[in-house]
N, C-alpha and C positions, 0 to 999 in steps of 0.2 A: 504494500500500500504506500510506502513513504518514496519505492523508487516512482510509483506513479505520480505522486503527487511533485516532487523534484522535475520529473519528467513534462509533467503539465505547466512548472513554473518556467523550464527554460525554454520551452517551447511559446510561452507567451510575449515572454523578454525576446525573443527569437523575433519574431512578426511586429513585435514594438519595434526592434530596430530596424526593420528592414521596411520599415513602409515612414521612416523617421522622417525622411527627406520632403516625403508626399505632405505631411504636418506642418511644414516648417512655411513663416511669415514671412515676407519680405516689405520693404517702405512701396514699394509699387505694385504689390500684392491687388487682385484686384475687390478683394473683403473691406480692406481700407479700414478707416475710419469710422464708420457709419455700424460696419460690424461690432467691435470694439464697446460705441455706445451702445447699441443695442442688447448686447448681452451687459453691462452695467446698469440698464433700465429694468431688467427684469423679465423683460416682453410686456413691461408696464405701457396701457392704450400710450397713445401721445395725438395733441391739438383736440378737435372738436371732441372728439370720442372720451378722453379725460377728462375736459372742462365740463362736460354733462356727469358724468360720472364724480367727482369731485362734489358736482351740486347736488345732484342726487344722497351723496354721503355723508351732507350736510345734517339729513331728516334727521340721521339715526345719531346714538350716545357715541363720544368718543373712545374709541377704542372695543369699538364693540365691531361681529365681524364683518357687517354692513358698510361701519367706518374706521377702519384699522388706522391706528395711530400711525402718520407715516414718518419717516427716518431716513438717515443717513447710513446704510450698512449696518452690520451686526454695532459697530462700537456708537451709530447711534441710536439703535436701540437699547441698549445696555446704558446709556448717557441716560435716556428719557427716565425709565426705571430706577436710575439711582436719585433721581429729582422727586420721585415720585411719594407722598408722605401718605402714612395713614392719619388716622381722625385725630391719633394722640398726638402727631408731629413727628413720629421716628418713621425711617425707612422701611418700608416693608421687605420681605423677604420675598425673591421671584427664584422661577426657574424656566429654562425653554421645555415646552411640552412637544416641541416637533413644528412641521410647517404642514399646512392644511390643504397645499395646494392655491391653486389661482383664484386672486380677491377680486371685488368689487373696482380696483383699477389694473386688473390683466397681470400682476406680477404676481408670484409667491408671497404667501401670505403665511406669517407665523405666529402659534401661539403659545403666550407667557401664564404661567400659573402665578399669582401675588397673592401673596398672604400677610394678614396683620397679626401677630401672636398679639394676645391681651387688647385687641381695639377692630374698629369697625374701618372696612369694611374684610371680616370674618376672612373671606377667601376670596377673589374673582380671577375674572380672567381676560387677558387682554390680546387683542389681537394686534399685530403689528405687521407692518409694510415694508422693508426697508430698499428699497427702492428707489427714492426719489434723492438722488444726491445735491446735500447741501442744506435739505431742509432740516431745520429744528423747529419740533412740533411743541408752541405753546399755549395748546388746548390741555386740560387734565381731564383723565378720566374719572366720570363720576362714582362718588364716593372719596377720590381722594385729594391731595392739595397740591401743587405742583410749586416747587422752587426756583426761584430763576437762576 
């Protein structure tokens, strides 16, 4: 079993290298730029199809999966959450629960388990965007307080 498995690894590393050349980017590549952004957006809509979606995500609570809190990559989602207070004023405690798949703006959507030991709000859950680079989101979600 272990020479197969040895066997299935060099054989993998094998076809990795030999197709390495086929992978490889150049500056006049013709994916460009636009590729680039695109996979940094998420497959997030962009122009008309956003700005309706954005207003539509207006209705619902922040951070709920209707209107995912949106952010700057994983470190600004992790930014918004350390800002984020319970009812008593301490930080609550989060953790990622996984990504849920494609939001209400076309990108991956992930969700945070936040808990308050000793204060309100008990437990929820937040869902997050991070997606849209650059932004910092100074909506809070309800129930709790948001520090600048």
């Amino acid at each position: 079993m272990k020479r197969i498995g040895i066997f299935t690894v060099a054989l993998l590393l094998g076809a990795c290298a030999s197709n390495s050349e086929d992978m490889s980017l150049s500056a006049d590549d013709s994916l460009g730029d636009s590729f680039f952004e695109d996979m940094m957006s998420g497959g997030r809509f962009k122009g008309a199809a956003l700005d309706a979606a954005l207003k539509a995500a207006e209705k619902h609570p922040m951070g709920s999966e209707k209107n995912p809190v949106r952010a700057d990559m994983p470190e600004g989602q992790r930014a918004y959450l350390q800002r984020l207070r319970c009812a008593n004023g301490k930080p609550p405690n989060y953790q990622r629960a996984g990504n849920i798949g494609p939001g209400v703006f076309g990108s991956i959507v992930d969700l945070y388990e936040v808990r308050c030991d000793g204060s309100t709000p008990a437990e929820a859950e937040v869902y997050m965007d991070m997606y849209f680079p650059g932004h910092v989101e100074q909506r809070t979600v309800p129930g709790f307080l948001l520090t600048p």
